[in-house]
LUMLO-924834 format. One record per atom (N, C-alpha, C): residue in three letters; x, y, z; residue number from 0; atom name. Coordinates in nm, 4 decimals. Atoms other than C-alpha are relative to their C-alpha. Example, Ala and Ser with C-alpha at 12.3 -4.5 7.8 and 13.67 -1.06 7.14 Angstrom:
BEGIN
ALA_0.0890_-0.1190_0.0000_0_N
ALA_1.2300_-0.4500_0.7800_0_CA
ALA_0.0900_0.1200_0.0000_0_C
SER_-0.0820_-0.1190_-0.0060_1_N
SER_1.3670_-0.1060_0.7140_1_CA
SER_-0.0770_0.1090_0.0730_1_C
This chain:
BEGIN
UNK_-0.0503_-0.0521_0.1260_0_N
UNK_-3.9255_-1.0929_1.4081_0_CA
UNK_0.1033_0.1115_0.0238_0_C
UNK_-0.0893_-0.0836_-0.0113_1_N
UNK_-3.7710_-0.7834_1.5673_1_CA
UNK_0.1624_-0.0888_0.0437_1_C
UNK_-0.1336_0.0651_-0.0366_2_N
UNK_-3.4872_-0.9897_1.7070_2_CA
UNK_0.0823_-0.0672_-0.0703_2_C
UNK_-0.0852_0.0868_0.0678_3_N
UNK_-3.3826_-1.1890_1.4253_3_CA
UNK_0.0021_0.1097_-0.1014_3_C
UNK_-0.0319_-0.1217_0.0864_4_N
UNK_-3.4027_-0.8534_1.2389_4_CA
UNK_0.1426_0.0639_0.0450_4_C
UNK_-0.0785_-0.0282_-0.1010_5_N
UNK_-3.1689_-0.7177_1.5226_5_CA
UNK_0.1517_-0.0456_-0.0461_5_C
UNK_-0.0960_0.1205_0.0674_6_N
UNK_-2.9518_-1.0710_1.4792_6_CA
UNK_0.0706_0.0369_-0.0983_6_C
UNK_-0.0750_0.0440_0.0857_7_N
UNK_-2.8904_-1.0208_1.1350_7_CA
UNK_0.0941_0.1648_-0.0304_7_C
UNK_-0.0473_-0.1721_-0.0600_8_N
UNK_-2.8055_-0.6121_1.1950_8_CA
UNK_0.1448_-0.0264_0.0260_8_C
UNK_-0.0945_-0.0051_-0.0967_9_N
UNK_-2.5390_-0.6863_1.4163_9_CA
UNK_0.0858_-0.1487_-0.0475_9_C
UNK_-0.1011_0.0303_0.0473_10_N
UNK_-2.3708_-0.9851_1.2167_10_CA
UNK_0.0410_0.0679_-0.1570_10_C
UNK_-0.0235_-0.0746_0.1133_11_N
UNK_-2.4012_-0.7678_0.8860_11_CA
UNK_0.1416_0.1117_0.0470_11_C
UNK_-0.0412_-0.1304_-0.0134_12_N
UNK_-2.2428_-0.4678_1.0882_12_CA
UNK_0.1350_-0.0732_0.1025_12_C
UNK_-0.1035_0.0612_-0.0310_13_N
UNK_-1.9614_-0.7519_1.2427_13_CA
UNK_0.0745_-0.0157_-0.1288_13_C
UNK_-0.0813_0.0480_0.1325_14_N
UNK_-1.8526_-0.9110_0.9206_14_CA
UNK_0.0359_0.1737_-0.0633_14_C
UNK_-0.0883_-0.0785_0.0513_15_N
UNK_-1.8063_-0.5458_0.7694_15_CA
UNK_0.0899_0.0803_0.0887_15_C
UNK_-0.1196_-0.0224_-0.0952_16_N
UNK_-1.5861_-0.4443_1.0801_16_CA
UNK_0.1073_-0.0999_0.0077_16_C
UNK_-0.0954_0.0649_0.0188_17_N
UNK_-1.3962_-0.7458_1.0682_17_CA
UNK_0.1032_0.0191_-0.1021_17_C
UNK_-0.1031_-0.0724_0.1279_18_N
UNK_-1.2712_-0.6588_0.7369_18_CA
UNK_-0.0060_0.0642_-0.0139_18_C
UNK_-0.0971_-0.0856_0.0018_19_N
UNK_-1.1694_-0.3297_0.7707_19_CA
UNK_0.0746_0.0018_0.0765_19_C
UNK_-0.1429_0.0116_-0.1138_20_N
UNK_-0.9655_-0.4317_1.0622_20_CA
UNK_0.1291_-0.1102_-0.0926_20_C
UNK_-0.0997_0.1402_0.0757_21_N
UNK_-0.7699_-0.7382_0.8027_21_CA
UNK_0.0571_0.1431_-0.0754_21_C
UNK_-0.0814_-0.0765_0.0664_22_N
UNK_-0.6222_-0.3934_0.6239_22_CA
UNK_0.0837_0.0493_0.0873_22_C
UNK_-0.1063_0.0150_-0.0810_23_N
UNK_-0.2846_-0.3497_0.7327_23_CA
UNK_0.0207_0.1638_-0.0491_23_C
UNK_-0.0655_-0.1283_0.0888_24_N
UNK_-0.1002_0.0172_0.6365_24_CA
UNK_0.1352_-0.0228_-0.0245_24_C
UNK_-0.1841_-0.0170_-0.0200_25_N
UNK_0.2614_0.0222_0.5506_25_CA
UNK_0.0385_0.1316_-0.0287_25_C
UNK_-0.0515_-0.1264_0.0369_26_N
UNK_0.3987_0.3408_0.5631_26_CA
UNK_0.1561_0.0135_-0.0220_26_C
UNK_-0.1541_-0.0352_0.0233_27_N
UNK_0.7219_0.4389_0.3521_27_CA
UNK_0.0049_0.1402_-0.0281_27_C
UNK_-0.0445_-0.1500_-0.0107_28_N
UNK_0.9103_0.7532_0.3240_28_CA
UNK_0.0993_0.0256_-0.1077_28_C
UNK_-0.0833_0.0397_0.0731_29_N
UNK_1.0552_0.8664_0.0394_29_CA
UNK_0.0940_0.1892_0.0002_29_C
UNK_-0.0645_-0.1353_-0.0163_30_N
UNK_1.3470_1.1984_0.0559_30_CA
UNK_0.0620_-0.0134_-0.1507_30_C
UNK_-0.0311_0.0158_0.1202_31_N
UNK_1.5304_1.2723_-0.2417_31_CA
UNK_0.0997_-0.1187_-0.0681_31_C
UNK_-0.0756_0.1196_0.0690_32_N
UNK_1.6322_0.9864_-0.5102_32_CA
UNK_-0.0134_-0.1519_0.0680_32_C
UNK_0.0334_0.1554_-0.0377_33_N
UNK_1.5155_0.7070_-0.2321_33_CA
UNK_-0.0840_-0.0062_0.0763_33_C
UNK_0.1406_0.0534_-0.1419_34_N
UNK_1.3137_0.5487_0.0382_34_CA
UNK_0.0595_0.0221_0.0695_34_C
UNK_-0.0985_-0.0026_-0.1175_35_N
UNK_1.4273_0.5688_0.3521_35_CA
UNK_-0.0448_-0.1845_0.0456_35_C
UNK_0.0372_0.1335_-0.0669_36_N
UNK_1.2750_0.1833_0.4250_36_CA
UNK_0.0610_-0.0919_-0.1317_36_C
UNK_-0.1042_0.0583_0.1297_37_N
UNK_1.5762_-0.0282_0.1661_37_CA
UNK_-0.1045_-0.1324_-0.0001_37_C
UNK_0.0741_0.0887_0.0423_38_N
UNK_1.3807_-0.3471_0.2149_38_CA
UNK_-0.1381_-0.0463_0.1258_38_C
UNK_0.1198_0.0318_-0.0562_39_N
UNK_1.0199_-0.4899_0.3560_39_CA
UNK_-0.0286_-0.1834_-0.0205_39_C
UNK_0.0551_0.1077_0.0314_40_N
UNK_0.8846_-0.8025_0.4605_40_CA
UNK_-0.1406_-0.0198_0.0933_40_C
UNK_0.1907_0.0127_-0.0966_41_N
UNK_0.4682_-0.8836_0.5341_41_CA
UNK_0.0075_-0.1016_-0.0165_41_C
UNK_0.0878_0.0935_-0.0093_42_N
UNK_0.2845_-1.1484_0.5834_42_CA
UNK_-0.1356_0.0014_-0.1315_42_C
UNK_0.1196_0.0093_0.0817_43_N
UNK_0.0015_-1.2714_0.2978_43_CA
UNK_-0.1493_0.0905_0.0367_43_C
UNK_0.1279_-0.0805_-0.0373_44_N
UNK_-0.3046_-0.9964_0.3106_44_CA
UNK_0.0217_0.1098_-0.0766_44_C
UNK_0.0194_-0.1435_0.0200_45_N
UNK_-0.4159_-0.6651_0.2279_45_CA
UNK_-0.0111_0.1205_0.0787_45_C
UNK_-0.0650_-0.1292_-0.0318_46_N
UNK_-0.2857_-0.3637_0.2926_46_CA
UNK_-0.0102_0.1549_-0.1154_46_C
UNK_0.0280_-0.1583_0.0680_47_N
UNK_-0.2778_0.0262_0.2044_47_CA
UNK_0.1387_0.0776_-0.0044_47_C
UNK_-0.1422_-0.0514_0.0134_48_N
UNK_0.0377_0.1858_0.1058_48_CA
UNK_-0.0439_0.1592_0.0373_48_C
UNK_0.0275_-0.1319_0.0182_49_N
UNK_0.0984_0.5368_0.2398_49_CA
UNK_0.1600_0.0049_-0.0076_49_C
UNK_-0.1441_-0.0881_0.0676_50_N
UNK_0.3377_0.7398_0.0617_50_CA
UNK_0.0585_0.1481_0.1075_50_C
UNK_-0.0767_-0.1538_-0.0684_51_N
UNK_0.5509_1.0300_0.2406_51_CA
UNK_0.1098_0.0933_-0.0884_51_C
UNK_-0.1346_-0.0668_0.0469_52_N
UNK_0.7198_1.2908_0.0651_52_CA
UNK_0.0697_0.1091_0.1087_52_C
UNK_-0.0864_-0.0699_-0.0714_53_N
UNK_1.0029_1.4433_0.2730_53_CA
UNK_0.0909_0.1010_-0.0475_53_C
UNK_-0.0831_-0.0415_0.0622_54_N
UNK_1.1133_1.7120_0.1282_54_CA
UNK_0.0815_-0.0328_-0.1229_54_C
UNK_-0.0497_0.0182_0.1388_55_N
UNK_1.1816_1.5970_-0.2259_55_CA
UNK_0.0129_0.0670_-0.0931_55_C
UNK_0.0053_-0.1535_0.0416_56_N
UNK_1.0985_1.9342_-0.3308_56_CA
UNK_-0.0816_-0.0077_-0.1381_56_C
UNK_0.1054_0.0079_0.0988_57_N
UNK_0.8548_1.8004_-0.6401_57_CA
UNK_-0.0716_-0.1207_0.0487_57_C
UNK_0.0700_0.1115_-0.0134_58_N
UNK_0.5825_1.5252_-0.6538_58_CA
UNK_0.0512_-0.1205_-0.0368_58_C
UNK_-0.0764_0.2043_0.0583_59_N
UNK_0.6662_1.1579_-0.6210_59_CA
UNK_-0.1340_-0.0677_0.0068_59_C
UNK_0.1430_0.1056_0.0423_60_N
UNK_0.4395_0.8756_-0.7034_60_CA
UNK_0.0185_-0.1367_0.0513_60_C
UNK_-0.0731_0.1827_-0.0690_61_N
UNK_0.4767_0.4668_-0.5712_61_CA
UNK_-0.0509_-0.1123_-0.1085_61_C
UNK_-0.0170_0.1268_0.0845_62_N
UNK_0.5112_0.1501_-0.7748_62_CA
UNK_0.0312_-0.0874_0.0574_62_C
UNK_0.0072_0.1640_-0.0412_63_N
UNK_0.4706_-0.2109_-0.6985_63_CA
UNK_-0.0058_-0.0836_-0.1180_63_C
UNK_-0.0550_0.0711_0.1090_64_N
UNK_0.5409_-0.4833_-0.9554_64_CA
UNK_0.0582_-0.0971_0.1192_64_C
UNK_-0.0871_0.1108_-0.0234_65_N
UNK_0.6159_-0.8513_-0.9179_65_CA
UNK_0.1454_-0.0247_-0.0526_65_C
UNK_-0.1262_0.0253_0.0447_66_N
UNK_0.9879_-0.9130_-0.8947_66_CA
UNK_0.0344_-0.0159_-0.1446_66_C
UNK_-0.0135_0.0631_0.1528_67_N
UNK_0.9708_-1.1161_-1.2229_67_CA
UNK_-0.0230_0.0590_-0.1420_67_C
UNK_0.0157_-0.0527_0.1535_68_N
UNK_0.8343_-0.8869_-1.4382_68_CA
UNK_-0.0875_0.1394_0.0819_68_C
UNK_0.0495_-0.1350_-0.0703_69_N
UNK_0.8589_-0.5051_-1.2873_69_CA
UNK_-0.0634_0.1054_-0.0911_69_C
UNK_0.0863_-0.1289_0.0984_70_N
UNK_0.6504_-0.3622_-1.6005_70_CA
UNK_-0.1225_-0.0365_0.0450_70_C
UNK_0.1080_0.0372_-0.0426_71_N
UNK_0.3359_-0.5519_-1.4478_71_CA
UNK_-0.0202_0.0809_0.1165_71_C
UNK_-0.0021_-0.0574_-0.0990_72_N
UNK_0.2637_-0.2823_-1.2537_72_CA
UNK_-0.1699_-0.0497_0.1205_72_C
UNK_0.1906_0.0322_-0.0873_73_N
UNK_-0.0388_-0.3708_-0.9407_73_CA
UNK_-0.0517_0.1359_0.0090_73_C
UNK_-0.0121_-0.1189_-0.0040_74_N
UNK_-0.2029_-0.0617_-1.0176_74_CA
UNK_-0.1168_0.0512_0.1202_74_C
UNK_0.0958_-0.0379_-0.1288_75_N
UNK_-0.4190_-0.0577_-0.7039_75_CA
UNK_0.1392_0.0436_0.0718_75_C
UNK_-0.1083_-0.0488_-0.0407_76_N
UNK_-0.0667_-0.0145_-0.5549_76_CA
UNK_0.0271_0.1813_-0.0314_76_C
UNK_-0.0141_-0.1911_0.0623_77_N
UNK_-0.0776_0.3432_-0.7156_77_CA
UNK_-0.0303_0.0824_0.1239_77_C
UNK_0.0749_-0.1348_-0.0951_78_N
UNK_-0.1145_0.6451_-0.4806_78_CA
UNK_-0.1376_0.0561_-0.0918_78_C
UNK_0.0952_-0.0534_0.1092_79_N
UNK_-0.4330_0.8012_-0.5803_79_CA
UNK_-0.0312_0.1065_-0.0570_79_C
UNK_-0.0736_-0.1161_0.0685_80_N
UNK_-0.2692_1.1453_-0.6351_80_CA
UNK_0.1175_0.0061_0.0224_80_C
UNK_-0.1926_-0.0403_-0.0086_81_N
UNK_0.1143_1.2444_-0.7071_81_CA
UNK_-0.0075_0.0630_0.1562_81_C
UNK_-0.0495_-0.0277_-0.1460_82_N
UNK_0.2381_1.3200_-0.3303_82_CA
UNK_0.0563_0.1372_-0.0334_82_C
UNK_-0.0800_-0.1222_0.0221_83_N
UNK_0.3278_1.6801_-0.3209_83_CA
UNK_0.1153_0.0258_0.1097_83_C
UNK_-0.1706_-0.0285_-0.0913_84_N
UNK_0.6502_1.8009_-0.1337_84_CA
UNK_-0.0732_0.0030_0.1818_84_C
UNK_0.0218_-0.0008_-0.0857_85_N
UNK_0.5995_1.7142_0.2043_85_CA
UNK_-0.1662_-0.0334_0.0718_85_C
UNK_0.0724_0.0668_-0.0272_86_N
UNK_0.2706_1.5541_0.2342_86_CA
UNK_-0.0044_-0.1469_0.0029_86_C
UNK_0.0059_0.1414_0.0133_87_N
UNK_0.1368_1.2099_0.2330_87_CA
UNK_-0.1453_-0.0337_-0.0468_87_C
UNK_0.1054_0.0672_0.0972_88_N
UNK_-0.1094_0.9911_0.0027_88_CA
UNK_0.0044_-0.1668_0.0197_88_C
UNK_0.0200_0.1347_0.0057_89_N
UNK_-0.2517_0.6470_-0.0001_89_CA
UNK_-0.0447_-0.0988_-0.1124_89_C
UNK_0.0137_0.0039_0.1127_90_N
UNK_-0.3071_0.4143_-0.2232_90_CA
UNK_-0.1084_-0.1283_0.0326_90_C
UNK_0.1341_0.0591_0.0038_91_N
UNK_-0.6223_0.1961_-0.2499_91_CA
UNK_0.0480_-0.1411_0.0275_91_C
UNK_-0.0274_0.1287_-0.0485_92_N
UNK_-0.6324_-0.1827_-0.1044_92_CA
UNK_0.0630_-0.0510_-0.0764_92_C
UNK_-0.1146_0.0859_0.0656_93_N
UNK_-0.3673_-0.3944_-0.2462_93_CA
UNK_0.0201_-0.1652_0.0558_93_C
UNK_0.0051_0.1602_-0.0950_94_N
UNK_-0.4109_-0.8176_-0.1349_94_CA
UNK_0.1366_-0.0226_-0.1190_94_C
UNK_-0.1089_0.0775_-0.0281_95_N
UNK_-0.0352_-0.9850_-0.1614_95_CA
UNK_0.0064_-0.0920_0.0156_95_C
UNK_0.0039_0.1352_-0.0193_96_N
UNK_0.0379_-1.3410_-0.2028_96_CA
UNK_0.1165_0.0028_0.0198_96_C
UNK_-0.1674_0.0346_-0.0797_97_N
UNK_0.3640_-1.4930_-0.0757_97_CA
UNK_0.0692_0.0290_-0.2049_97_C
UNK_-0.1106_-0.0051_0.1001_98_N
UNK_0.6331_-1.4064_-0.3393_98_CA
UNK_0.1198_0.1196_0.0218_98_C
UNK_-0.1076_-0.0905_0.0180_99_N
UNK_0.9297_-1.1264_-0.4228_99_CA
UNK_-0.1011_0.1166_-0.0884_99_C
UNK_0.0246_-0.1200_0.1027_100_N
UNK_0.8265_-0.7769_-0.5531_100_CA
UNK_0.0661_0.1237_-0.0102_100_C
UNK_-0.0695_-0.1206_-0.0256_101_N
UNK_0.9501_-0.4473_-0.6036_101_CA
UNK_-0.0237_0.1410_0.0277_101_C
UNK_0.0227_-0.1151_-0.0093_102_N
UNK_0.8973_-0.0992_-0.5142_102_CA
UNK_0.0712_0.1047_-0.0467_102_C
UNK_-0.0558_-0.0784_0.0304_103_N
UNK_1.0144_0.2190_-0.6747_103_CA
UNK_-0.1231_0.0950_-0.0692_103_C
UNK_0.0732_-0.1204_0.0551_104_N
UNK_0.9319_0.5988_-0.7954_104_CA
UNK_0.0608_0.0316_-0.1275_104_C
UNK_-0.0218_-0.0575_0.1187_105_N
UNK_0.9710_0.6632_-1.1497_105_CA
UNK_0.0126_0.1481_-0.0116_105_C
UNK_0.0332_-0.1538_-0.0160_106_N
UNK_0.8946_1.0779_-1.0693_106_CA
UNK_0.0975_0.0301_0.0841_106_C
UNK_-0.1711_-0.0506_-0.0631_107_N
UNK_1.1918_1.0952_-0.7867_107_CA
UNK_0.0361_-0.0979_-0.0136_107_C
UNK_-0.0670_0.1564_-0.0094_108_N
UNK_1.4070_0.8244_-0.9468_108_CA
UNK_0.0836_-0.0819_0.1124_108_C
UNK_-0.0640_0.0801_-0.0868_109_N
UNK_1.4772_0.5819_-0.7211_109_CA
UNK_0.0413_-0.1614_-0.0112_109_C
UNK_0.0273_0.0974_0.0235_110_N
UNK_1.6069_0.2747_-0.7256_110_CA
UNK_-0.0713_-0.1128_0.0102_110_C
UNK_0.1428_0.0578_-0.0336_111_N
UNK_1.4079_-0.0595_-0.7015_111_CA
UNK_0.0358_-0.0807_0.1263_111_C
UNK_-0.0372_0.0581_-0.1566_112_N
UNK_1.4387_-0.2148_-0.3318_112_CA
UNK_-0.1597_-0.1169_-0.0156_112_C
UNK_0.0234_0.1220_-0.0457_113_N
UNK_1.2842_-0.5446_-0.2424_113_CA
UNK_-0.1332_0.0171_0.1210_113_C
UNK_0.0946_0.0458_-0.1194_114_N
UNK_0.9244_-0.6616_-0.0598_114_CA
UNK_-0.0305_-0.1302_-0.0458_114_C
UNK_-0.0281_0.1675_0.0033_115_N
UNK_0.9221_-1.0052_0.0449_115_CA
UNK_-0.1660_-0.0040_0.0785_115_C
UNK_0.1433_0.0456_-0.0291_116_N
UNK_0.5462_-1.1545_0.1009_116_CA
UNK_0.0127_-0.1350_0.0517_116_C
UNK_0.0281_0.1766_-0.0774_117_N
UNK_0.5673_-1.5060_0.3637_117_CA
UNK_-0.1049_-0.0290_0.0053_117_C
């Protein structure tokens, strides 16, 4: 009994290591009015956005939206506080299917630059 107790221990405590290793990070950087990364392309999965503010000298925030319709915001894509001047924030798991989307900061306007999902 101890061993198949053991057994199931040690694929419980596999399967939840496996998936936190399938989260990817992408880290962008944003200085004043833009990104510094113009366009992105991943692979299908989930990932964690971290935000960088570089000297923007107020708080910026991150936005994701499918190409097609950039008011649908993915709001797991959100940072999960405004980025203050020169820190960095993340933003809670985000899974990506193959398509076109967009990124931009409404708080340091920037324009909207391009992530491509294969």
């Amino acid at each position: 009994m101890k061993k198949i107790i053991a057994i199931l221990v040690l694929i419980v405590g596999f399967a939840f290591n496996t998936n936190a290793q399938e989260v990817k990070t992408v880290s962008l950087e944003q200085t004043k009015g833009e990104f510094t990364q113009m366009q992105i392309t991943l692979s299908e999965g989930t990932y964690v956005f971290e935000i960088s503010n570089n000297n923007v000298g107020h708080n910026i925030g991150f936005v994701l939206a499918p190409k097609s319709d950039v008011k649908a915001h993915i709001k797991n894509a959100y940072v999960t506080e405004q980025v203050k001047n020169n820190t960095k924030q993340t933003s809670k798991n985000v899974t990506l299917k193959k398509g076109e989307y967009v990124y931009f900061c409404p708080l340091n306007p920037t324009p909207q630059y391009t992530l491509i999902v294969e």
